[in-house]
N, C-alpha and C positions, 0 to 999 in steps of 0.2 A: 072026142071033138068038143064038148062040151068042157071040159077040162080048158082046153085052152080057150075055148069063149069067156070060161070063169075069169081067168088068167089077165086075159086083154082085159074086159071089164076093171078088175083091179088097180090093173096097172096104166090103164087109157092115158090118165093125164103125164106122166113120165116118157109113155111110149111115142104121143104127140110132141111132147117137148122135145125129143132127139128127132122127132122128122122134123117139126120146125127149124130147129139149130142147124139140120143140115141142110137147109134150104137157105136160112140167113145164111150162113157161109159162106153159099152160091150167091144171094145176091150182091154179100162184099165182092168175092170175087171177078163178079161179072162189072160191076158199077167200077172198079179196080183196072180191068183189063179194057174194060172202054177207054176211062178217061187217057191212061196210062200209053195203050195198044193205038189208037185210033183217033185221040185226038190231042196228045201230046201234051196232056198236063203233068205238071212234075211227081214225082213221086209219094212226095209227104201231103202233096194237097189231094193228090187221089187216093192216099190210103185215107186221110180224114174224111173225104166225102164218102167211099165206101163204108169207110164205121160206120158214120150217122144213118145212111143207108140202111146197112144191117141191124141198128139200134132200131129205128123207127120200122123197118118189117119187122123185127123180133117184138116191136110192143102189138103193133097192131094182130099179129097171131097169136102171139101168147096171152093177149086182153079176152079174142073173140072163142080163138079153138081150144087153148090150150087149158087155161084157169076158169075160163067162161064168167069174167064179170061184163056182166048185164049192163049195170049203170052207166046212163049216157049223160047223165047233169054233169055241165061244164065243171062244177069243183071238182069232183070225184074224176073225171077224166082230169084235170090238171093237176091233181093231188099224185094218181098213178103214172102219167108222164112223167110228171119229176120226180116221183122217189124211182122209176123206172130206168129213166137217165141217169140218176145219180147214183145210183147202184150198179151200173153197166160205167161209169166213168170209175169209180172204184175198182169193180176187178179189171177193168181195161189199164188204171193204173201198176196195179198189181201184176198183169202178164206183161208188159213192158219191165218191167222192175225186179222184178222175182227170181226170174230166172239167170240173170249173169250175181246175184246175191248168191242163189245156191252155187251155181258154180265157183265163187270166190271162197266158199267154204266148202268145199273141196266134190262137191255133185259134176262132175266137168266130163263122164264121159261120155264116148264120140260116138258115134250109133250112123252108121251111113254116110259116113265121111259130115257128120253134122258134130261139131263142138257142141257140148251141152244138151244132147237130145233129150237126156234123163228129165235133168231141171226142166226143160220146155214141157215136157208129155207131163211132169208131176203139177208144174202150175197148170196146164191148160186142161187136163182134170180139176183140179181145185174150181180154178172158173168155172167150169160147167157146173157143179155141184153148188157154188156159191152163187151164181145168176139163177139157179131154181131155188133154192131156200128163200134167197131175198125176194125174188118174184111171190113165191109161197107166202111166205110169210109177213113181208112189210108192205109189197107193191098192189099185189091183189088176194088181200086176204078178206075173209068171210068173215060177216058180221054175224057176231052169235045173238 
């Protein structure tokens, strides 16, 4: 038992970062299926409101729970909102883009009646691994 107490200790901040991810997910997908389901906004403006959606819950848990910076001065909070955002605008650019690239170079097969599932699952790994490095390292990194 104590083994896996190590374990979790070690690995807390990683282990929280994939509960958070899977909760922003859920709030795209719910802010998504409102707008979309129930009150008939178009498609492309209810996925953009869901991103910002899941941008902005992803910063505010990943600020408090996840990385745990403290700093509430208005620079340091505008500083980590936008390099926050504009790190999530980047791979947000990238999993739009990425994927029908691999498939034109020849990544294209079909997994579940899905074109391209490979390239899809290999970018949408990438992201996750690149929205925590960047968080890590540029958005809320430790002052030595």
């Amino acid at each position: 038992m104590q083994a896996v107490k190590d374990l979790v200790k070690k690995y807390r901040e990683i282990i929280v970062y994939i509960i958070f991810g899977v909760l922003t997910t859920l709030v795209n997908w719910a802010v998504y299926t409102v707008l979309v389901k129930f009150l008939g906004v178009n498609i492309t403006v209810s996925n953009a409101a869901a991103w910002t959606a899941g941008v902005i819950f992803a910063f505010v848990t990943n600020k408090i729970w996840v990385f745990e910076s403290k700093s509430k001065e208005p620079k340091t909070l505008a500083r980590e909102f936008i390099s926050f955002v504009g790190a999530r605008v980047v791979t947000g650019l990238m999993e739009i883009f990425l994927p029908e690239i691999l498939v034109n170079a020849g990544l294209s097969q079909t997994v579940f009646g899905i074109k391209g599932a490979i390239a899809k699952l290999i970018v949408s790994v990438a992201v996750v691994i690149l929205n925590y490095v960047f968080s890590k390292l540029i958005v809320f990194r430790k002052k030595k």
